[in-house]
Structure formats: structure tokens, C-alpha cells
C-alpha positions in Angstrom: 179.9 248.0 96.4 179.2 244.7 98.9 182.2 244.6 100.0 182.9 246.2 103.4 186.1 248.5 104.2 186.4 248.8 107.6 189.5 251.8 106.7 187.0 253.2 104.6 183.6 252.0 106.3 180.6 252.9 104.9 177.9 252.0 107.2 174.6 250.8 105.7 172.5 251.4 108.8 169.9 254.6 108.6 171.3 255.7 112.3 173.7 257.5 113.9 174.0 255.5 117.1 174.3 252.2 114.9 177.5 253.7 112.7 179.1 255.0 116.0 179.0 251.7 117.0 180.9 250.3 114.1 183.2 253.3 113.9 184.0 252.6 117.6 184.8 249.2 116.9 186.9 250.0 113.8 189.1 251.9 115.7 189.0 249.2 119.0 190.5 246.4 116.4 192.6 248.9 113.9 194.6 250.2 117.5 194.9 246.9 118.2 196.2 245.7 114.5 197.0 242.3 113.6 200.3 241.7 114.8 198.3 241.8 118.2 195.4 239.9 117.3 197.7 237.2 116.0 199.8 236.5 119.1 197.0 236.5 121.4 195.5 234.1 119.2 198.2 231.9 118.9 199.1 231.9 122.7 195.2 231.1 123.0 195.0 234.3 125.1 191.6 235.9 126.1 190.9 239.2 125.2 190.3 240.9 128.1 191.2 244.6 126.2 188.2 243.2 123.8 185.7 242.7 127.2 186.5 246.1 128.7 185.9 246.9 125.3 182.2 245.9 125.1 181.5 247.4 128.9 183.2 251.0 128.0 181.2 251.9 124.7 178.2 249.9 126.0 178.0 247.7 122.3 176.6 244.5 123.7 174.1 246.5 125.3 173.3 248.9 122.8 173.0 246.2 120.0 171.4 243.5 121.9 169.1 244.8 124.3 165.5 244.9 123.2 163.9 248.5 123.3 162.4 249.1 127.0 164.2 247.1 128.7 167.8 249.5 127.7 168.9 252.9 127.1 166.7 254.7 124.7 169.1 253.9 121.9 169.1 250.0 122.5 167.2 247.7 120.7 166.8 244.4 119.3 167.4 245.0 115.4 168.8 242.1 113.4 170.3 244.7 110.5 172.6 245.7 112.3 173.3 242.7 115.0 174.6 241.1 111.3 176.5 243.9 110.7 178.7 243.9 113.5 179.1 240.2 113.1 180.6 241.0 109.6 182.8 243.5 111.3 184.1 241.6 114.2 184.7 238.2 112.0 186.7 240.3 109.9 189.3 240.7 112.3 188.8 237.7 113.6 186.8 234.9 114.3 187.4 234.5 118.2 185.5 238.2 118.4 182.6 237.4 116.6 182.3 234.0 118.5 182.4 235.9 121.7 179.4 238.1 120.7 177.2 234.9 118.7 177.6 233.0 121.5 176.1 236.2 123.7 173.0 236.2 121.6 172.5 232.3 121.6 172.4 233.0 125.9 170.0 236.0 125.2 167.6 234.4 123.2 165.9 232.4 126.2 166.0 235.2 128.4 164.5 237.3 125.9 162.0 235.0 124.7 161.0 234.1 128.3 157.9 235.3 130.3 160.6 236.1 133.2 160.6 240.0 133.5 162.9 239.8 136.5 165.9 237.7 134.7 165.3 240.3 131.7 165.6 243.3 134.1 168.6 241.5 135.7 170.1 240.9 132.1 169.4 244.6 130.5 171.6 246.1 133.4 174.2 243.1 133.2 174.5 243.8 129.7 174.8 247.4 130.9 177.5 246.4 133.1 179.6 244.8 130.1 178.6 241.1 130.6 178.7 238.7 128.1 176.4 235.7 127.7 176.7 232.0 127.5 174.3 229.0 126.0 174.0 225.7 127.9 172.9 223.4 125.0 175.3 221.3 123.9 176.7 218.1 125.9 179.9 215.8 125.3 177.6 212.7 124.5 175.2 214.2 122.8 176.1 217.2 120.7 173.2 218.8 119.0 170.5 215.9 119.7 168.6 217.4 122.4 166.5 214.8 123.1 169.1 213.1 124.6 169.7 215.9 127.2 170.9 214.8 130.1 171.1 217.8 132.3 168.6 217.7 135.1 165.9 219.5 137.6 165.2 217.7 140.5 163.0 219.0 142.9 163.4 219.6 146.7 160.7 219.7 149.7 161.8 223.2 150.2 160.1 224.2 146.4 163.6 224.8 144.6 165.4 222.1 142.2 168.8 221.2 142.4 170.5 221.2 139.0 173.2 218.4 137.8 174.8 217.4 134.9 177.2 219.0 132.3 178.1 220.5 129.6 180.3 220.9 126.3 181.6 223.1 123.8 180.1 226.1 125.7 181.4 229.7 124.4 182.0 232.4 127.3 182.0 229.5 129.8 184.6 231.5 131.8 183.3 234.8 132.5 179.7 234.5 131.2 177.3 236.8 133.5 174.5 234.3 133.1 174.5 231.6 131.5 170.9 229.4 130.0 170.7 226.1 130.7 168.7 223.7 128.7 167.8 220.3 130.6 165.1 218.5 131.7 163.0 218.7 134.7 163.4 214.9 136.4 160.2 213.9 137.6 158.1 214.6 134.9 160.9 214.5 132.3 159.9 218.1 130.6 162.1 220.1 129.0 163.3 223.2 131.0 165.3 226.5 130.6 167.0 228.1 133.3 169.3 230.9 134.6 172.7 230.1 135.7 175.3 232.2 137.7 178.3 231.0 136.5 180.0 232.5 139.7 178.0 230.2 142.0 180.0 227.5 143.9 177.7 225.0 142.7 179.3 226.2 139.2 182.5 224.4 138.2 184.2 225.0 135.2 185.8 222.0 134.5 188.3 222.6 131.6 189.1 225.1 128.7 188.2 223.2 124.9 191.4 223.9 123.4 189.9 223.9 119.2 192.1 224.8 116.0 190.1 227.4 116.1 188.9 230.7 118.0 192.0 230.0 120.0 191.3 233.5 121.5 187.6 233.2 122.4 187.1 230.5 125.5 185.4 227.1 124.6 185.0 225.2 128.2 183.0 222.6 129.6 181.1 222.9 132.8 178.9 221.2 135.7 176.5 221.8 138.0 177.5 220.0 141.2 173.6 220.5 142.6 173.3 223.9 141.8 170.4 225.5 143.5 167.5 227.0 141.0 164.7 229.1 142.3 161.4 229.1 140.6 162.3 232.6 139.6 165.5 231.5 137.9 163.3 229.3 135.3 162.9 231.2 132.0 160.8 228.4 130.4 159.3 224.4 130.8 157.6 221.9 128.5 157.2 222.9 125.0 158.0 226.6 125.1 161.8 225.8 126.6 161.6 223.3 123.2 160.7 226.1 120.9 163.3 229.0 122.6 166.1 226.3 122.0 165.4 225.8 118.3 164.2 229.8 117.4 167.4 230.9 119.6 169.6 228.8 117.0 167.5 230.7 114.6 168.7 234.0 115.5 172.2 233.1 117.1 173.5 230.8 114.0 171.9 232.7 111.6 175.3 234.8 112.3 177.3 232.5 110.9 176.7 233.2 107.1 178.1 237.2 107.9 181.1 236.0 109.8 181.9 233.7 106.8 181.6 236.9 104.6 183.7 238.6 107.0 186.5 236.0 107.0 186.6 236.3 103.4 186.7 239.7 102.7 189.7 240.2 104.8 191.4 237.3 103.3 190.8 238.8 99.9 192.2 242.5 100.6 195.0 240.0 102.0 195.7 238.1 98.6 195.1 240.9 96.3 198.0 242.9 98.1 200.4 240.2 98.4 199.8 239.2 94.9 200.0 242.2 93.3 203.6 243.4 94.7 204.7 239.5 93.5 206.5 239.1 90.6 207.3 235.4 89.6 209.1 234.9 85.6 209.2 238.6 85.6 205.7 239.1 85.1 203.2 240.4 87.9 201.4 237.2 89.9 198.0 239.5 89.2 198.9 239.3 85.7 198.7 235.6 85.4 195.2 234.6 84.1 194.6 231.8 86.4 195.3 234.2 89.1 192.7 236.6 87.2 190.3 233.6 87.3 190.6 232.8 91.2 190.1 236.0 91.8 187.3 236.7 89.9 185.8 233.9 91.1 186.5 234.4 94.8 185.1 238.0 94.3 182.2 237.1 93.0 181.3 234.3 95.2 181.6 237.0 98.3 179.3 239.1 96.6 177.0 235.8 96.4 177.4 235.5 99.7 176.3 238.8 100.5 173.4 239.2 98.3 172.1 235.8 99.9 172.9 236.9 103.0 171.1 240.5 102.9 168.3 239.2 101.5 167.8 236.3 103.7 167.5 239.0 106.8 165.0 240.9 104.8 162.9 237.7 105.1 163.3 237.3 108.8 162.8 240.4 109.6 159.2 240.7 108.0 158.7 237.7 109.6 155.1 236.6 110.7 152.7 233.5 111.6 151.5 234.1 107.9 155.2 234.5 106.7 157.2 231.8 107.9 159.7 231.6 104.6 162.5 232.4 106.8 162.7 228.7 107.9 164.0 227.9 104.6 166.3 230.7 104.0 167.8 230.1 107.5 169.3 226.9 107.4 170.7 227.6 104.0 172.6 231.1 105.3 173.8 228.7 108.2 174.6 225.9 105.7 175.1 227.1 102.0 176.8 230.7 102.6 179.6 229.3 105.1 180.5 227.0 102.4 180.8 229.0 99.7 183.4 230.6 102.5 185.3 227.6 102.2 185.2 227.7 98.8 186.3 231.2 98.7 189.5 230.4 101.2 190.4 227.6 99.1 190.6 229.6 96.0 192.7 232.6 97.6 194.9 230.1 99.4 195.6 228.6 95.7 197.0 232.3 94.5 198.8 233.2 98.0 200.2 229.1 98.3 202.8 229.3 100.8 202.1 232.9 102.3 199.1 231.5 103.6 200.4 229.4 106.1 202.8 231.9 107.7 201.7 232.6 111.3 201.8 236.4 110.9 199.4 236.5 108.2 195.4 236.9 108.3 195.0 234.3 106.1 196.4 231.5 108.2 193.8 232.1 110.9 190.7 232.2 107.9 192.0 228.5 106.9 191.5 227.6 110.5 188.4 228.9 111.2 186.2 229.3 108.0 186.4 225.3 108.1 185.1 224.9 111.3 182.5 227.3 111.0 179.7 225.3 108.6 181.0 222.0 111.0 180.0 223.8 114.0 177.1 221.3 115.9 176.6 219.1 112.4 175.7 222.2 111.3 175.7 221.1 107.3 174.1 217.7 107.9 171.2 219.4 110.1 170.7 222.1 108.4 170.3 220.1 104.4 167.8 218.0 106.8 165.5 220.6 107.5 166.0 221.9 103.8 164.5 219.0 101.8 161.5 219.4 104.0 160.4 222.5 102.1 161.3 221.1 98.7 157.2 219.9 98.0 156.2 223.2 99.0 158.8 225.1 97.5 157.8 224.1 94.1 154.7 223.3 93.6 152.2 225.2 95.9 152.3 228.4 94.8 151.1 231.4 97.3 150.6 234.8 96.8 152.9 237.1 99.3 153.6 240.9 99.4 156.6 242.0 97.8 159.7 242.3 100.6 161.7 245.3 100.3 164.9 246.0 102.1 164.6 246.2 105.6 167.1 248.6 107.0 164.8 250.3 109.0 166.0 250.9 112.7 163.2 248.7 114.2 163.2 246.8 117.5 162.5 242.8 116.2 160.7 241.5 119.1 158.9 239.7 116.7 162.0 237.3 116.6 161.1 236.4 119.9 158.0 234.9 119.0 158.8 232.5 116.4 156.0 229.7 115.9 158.1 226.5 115.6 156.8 223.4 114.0 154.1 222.9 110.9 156.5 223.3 108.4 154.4 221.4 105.9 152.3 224.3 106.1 155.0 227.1 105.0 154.2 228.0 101.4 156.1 230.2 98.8 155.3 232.5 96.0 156.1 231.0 92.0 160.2 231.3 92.8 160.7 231.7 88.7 159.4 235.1 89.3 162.8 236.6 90.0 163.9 235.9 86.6 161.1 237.5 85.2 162.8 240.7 82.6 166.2 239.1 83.7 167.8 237.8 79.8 171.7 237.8 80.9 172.4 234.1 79.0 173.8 232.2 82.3 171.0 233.1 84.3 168.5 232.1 80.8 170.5 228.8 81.5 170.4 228.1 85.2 167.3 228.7 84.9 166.9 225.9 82.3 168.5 223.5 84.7 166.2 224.7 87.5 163.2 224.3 85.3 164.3 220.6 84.7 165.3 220.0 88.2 161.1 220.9 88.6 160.1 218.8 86.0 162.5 215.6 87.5 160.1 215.6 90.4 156.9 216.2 89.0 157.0 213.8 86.0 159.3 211.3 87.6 159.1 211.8 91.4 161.2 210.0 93.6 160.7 206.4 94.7 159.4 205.6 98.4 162.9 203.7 98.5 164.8 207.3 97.3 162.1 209.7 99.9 163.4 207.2 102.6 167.2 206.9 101.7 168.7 209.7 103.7 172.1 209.6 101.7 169.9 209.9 98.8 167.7 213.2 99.8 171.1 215.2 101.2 172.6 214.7 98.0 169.4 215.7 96.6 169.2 218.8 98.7 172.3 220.7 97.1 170.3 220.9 94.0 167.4 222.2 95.5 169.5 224.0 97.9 171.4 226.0 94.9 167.9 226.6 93.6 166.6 228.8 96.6 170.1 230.4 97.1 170.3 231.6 93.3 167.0 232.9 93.5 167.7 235.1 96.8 171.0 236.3 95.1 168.9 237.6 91.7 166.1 239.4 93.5 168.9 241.5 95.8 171.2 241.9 92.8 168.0 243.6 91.2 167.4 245.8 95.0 171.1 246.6 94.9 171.4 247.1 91.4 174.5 245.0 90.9 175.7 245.6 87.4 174.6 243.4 84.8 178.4 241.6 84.5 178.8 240.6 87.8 175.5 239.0 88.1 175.4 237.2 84.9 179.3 235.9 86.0 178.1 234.8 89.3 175.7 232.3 87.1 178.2 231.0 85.8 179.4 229.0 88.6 175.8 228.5 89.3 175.6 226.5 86.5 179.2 224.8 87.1 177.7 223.8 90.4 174.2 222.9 89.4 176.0 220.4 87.0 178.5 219.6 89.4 175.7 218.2 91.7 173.7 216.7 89.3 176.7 214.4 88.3 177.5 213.6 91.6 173.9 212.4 92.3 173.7 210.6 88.8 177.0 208.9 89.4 176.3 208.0 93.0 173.3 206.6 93.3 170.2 204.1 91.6 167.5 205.9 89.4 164.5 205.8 87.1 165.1 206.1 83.3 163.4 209.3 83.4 165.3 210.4 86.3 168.3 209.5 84.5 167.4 211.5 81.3 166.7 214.5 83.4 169.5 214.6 85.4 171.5 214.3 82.0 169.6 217.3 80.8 171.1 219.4 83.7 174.9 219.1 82.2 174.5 222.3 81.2 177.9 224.5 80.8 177.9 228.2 80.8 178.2 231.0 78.3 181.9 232.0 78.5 183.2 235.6 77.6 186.2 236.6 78.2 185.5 240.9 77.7 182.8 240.2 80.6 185.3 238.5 82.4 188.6 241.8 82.1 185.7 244.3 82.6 184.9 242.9 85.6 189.1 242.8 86.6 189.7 246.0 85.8 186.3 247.7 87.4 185.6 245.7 90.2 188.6 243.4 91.4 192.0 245.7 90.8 190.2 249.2 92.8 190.6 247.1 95.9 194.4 246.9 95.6 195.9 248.4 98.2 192.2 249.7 99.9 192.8 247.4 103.2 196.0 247.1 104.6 196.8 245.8 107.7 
């Protein structure tokens, strides 16, 4: 079962301490119930019950703390960090942001050489503090070599800090907050500790968003803010590489608060649907109903599978293994969407329901939009893809096999992420996980994977195509689709998801795979042979309906009634 029941959890962790986190947090949010959650999010009220929260049971600390510096039951282990951000973006995505946006402002800190701001942040976390990231600017967004926060130093041996900056989570009651500028005089890039409580600290406005109208977007300055040598966590390139392997770890999140989102939303649609009867049939009874929510389903359970697996890669994570740097972007990219796609879907069965202001559902079609858009996350992200693409394909390296990793392990080595090089991050032969796999969708998918290879060997693209950037994003969704359908197969064979479901799944693999090649055949100029091959991926899949009702009546109608808020 992928799907999470928070009334009925069933914690995959190994631990004690990890599922008396969760249970703890079950019970904060099911006290609390939705009617609650609701009208604190639409008066874009803080949660301040959610904060004294965090402080009481000690979560931040317990689940974000890296072993030694915490109690004896803290540690740094990315299992079950996901986890909670499943949990929490369940009930709702101003939650979940509140606790991302804490590990974006750890990850300097922790990757730092500083032991005294580490010391300072285990008992702050301790204390119940929550953590913000100084990255982003109004000018600039995401491009941070534009940065225009600075360092400039004094006679006295500190630096006064100035500038600002935008879009910052926790801006309001962060403990500490890390600030990514540059150093003036020598224009190197710099991290560095901020006390959001200083005077020098001015919090200029809240960001009032569609979204996470609960959790506190805001924009600050530092007015020359006083910074000590021992408030620096970082200079030159390794401030450059904590900025990028901090979004590693913090945005990684994203794909398990999309999951979240969605599995709430479903429990939501399958309950009001079923107690509907339009025409004096039930609205469950329908069968495009029956389709959208098959469909839905089983794109979750894509999700999840991708998901999963994709930690199991950074987890293992080493300077030999750097495969994670693929699977990363496309958790943060690929999985959110298929959220969207998901919301859509259920939104089409619930119709007007959805958009009541009471409902869980009207707060998912807020927020699981915004959610892939975050930073140009989707544009970014299919950038950093295509790089891979060579590599992916046709330099084959051989790799020990990855099990699942929810071992309760401290992941320092997430800390030490080499950045860079990626021309030199190989892969294994990624047919192998359809190797003893003969369900007929995945046979085809396959087929249109094997042609998508071909395409680029025996008719590789143009130097006009490589350097058409419109061109290579449309590209990457097929080659995107490619490395998320072969994650989804090898943890459908660790989780041993029954033989329907996975072979249904390809069907929309397929339905997208074809989807995209259209797209790029209609949209833009190609070779002959390009052309032909791109034809050949217009593949449709095997239909059956019996697959189809087994899957309705074992999977899809036991969750009736399971989650209710």
C-alpha cells in the first residue's frame, strides 16, 4: 500500500523515536482538523499553535539535527525528513513550507566548517527555532550570479552587510537566518549568519501568495548589519557549492509534499463522490469517473515509487555515485507535475465542490500549482536534465545494486556533495529494469524508449537543435519520462506492486511518451530520420478493461471512507 493514512498510519521507518514523531504530529493536525486549518489559512494567519508545536515535542530538532551535535536520538536522515514532509503537506502546504524552508537555512550551517554557529543552531533547534534561507532577491530570482547582497569590510576586521531580499520563508520569526551575497572587495561569494532579531534586521513586508497563505513569505534588508568573522559559514567556491547542494536537499522535498497534497485530495474526492448520486446512479459508478480515478491513483503511486526510489539514490550517495544529480531535478520537476496532473483530474470528478472554501481541495488547487513554479523550478530543473542525456545512454558503467535504504542512518554524507563535473556522472545500461518484466505496456514503452535511443544515435541532433534551447526542453520531457519510468519499475519490483497496477501505470507512460513526441514533431524543424523516428514513437497502449475493474474494486474502492476529515 503507497498510500499514506495518517488515521491509520503505518510508519515505514525501522525506529521508534521516528514513528513517535509522526504519531505526534498526527494527532497535533487531526486536534486541530480542517475546519481550523482552513480559516487560519484563509485569514493568512500564522500558526503559532503549529511553532509551540515543533519546540514541545522537540521535531525540528529531532529530525534535523545531525547526530553529535543533538540529543542521542537526533540525526540527519533523509528517510524520514521525506516522510514528515509527506505528512505535513497533507494537511497542508503552509506546514510543510515552514519546515522545507528550515532545512534550506540548515543546509549552510551544516555544511559549514563553523562549529560555533552549528553548536549555536543544535540548541536553537533545541529551543523550537525555525530556520530561514537568504537566496532569493526581487531582481534576480534564482540567478545567483546576479546577487546583489554585500560584505564590505571595516578597519575594525568585521563587514557590514547590505542589500535585500525576496520571497524568503520564516522571514518573521526565523532564529537564524543564511545569507548568500558577495563579499565587495574581492567580489567572492559568501555565506553568513544572520539574527533576524538584530536592529540592523528589518523586515520590510509580508509576500502575500495564492498560496501558503498560513506560512510567512516576507522580504527583508540589512540596513549595515554588523557580521563578525565568526558569523561567516562559508567564502569563494564552497559558499557556491552549499547554495546549490542545500537546494539539493531542501527542494528535493518538494516531490513528497506534492504526493501529500494529492493523497488528501484523493481520500477527499473518493468520499464526496461516492455519497453523490446524479441521474439516480452513484457518481463512482460512472465510468469516466472510474477512469479519473484510476488514473489519479495510479499516478500517486508513480509519484511515490519515483519518489522513494530517487532517496535510495541519494542516500548511497558518493564521489563515485553521483546519479542523484539526475534523479534530483526530476523529483523537483517531473513528480510535482504529475501533482498537477493528479489535482486536475480529481477536480474534473469533484467540479464545483472543489472550489468551496471549506474543502481540502480548494487549498490543493492553490498550492500544488505553485509548487513545480517555485524559483523557475521546471525550466531549471529540465536544464540541468538534458545535461545527462549523453551519458545517460550511451556510456554504460557498472554500479552495485541499491537496495532500499530505510536504515536509521545519520546522512552527513549529504553535506559533502561534490558539485560540478557533471559530464563525468555515468549510469548503469538503464534497460536493465525491464529485464524479466513482459507486462505488454511496459514491452511497449520500452519500444518507444528504445527508438527515442536510436533517434540520437543514428540521427543525432543538429548543432542548430544542441543550441536551440526551446528545442532541448522540449526534448527533455522525453528523456525526462525515460529516467522517471525506469525508477518507477525497479521500486515497483522492491515493493512488489502487483502486476496490474504497474503494467496500468504504463499505460499513461506511453499516452505521454507519444504525447511528447507529437508535440516536438509538430513544433519544431527536423531531419528525415528524425522525423521517421519520432513517428515511430506514436505508440498507443494495450487497453483492458478486466485489468482496469480489478484494479477499482481492489485498490481504488478500500479507500472509501478510510480518511475523513
Amino acid at each position: 500500500m503507497l498510500f499514506i493514512n495518517p488515521q491509520k498510519y503505518q510508519s515505514r521507518a525501522n525506529d521508534n523515536e521516528t514513528t513517535n514523531v509522526m504519531n505526534k504530529t498526527i494527532e497535533f493536525f487531526e486536534r486541530k482538523g480542517l475546519a481550523k486549518i482552513k480559516e487560519e489559512d484563509q485569514g493568512s494567519q500564522w500558526y503559532k499553535d503549529f511553532i509551540n508545536f515543533i519546540k514541545k515535542e522537540q521535531i525540528f530538532a529531532t529530525l534535523l539535527t545531525p547526530s553529535g551535535t543533538g540529543e542521542y536520538d537526533s540525526r540527519f536522515d533523509l528517510s524520514r525528513i521525506c516522510d514528515f514532509s509527506e505528512l505535513s503537506a497533507f494537511y497542508g502546504l503552509s506546514y510543510q513550507y515552514c519546515y522545507q524552508v528550515t532545512i534550506l537555512g540548515l543546509g549552510p550551517i551544516w555544511m559549514s566548517d563553523n562549529d560555533s554557529v552549528k553548536e549555536k543552531t543544535g540548541q536553537l533547534l533545541k529551543d523550537g527555532g525555525i530556520f530561514a534561507f537568504g537566496m532569493s532577491e526581487k531582481k534576480h530570482g534564482a540567478d545567483l550570479y546576479s546577487n546583489q547582497m554585500k560584505l564590505h569590510k571595516q578597519e575594525d576586521g568585521l563587514y557590514r552587510g547590505s542589500g535585500s531580499k525576496y520571497y524568503i520563508g520564516n522571514a518573521n520569526e526565523a532564529a537564524l537566518v543564511s545569507v548568500f551575497g558577495r563579499i565587495a572587495e574581492t567580489d567572492e561569494f559568501v555565506f553568513f549568519a544572520v539574527d533576524p532579531k538584530h536592529s540592523n534586521y528589518h523586515l520590510k513586508k509580508k509576500i502575500h501568495t495564492s498560496g501558503v497563505r498560513s506560512a510567512y513569505v516576507g522580504e527583508f534588508a540589512l540596513d549595515d548589519y554588523p557580521v563578525r568573522e565568526s558569523d561567516i559559514l562559508s567564502t569563494g567556491k564552497d559558499a557556491w557549492d552549499s547554495s546549490l547542494s542545500t537546494v539539493n536537499i531542501g527542494k528535493f522535498q518538494l516531490g513528497f509534499a506534492s504526493a501529500g497534497i494529492c493523497q488528501h485530495a484523493f481520500y477527499e474526492a473518493i468520499n464526496h463522490a461516492d455519497e453523490r448520486i446524479l441521474y439516480g446512479q452513484k457518481v463512482t459508478d460512472f465510468r469516466h469517473v472510474k477512469q479519473l480515478f484510476t488514473e489519479s491513483y495510479a499516478r500517486i503511486c508513480a509519484m511515490k515509487l519515483f519518489a522513494l526510489r530517487a532517496v535510495d539514490y541519494f542516500r548511497s550517495s558518493s564521489e563515485k555515485d553521483r546519479r542523484y544529480l539526475l534523479f534530483n531535478p526530476i523529483q523537483k520537476m517531473k513528480v510535482t507535475k504529475e501533482g498537477m496532473n493528479v489535482i486536475d483530474m480529481l477536480l474534473d470528478v469533484v467540479a464545483a465542490k472543489g472550489f468551496e472554501q471549506d474543502t481540502y481541495m480548494e487549498s490543493a488547487i492553490r498550492d500544488i500549482g505553485m509548487i513545480p513554479r517555485l524559483e523557475g523550478t521546471s525550466h531549471v530543473n529540465m536544464a540541468l536534465v538534458i545535461k545527462f542525456m549523453e551519458n545517460y545512454f550511451f556510456h554504460d558503467e557498472t554500479y552495485p545494486e541499491i537496495p532500499i535504504r530505510r536504515d536509521a542512518k545519520d546522512d552527513s554524507n549529504l553535506f559533502h556533495q561534490t558539485t560540478g563535473k557533471l559530464s563525468q556522472v555515468t549510469f548503469p545500461n538503464n534497460l536493465s529494469c525491464y529485464e524479466g518484466v513482459e507486462l505488454p505496456n511496459v514491452r511497449i514503452f520500452l519500444e518507444q524508449v528504445k527508438t527515442f535511443r536510436g533517434m540520437l544515435e543514428k540521427h543525432p541532433l543538429t548543432s542548430q537543435q544542441q543550441q536551440d534551447k526551446a528545442f532541448m526542453l522540449h526534448l527533455g520531457e522525453l528523456f525526462t519520462l525515460t529516467v522517471y519510468a525506469q525508477l518507477v519499475l525497479e521500486n515497483a519490483k522492491l515493493y512488489d506492486v502487483n502486476d496490474d497496477l504497474v503494467d496500468y501505470i504504463f499505460t499513461f507512460m506511453i499516452r505521454d511518451f507519444a504525447q511528447f513526441a507529437l508535440s516536438q514533431l509538430s513544433s519544431f524543424e527536423h531531419t528525415e530520420g528524425q522525423t521517421a523516428n519520432f513517428e515511430q514513437m506514436l505508440k498507443r497502449p494495450k487497453l483492458n478493461e478486466e485489468r482496469d475493474e480489478k484494479i477499482w474494486i481492489e485498490d481504488i474502492l478500500p479507500l472509501k471512507g478510510e480518511f475523513k476529515d
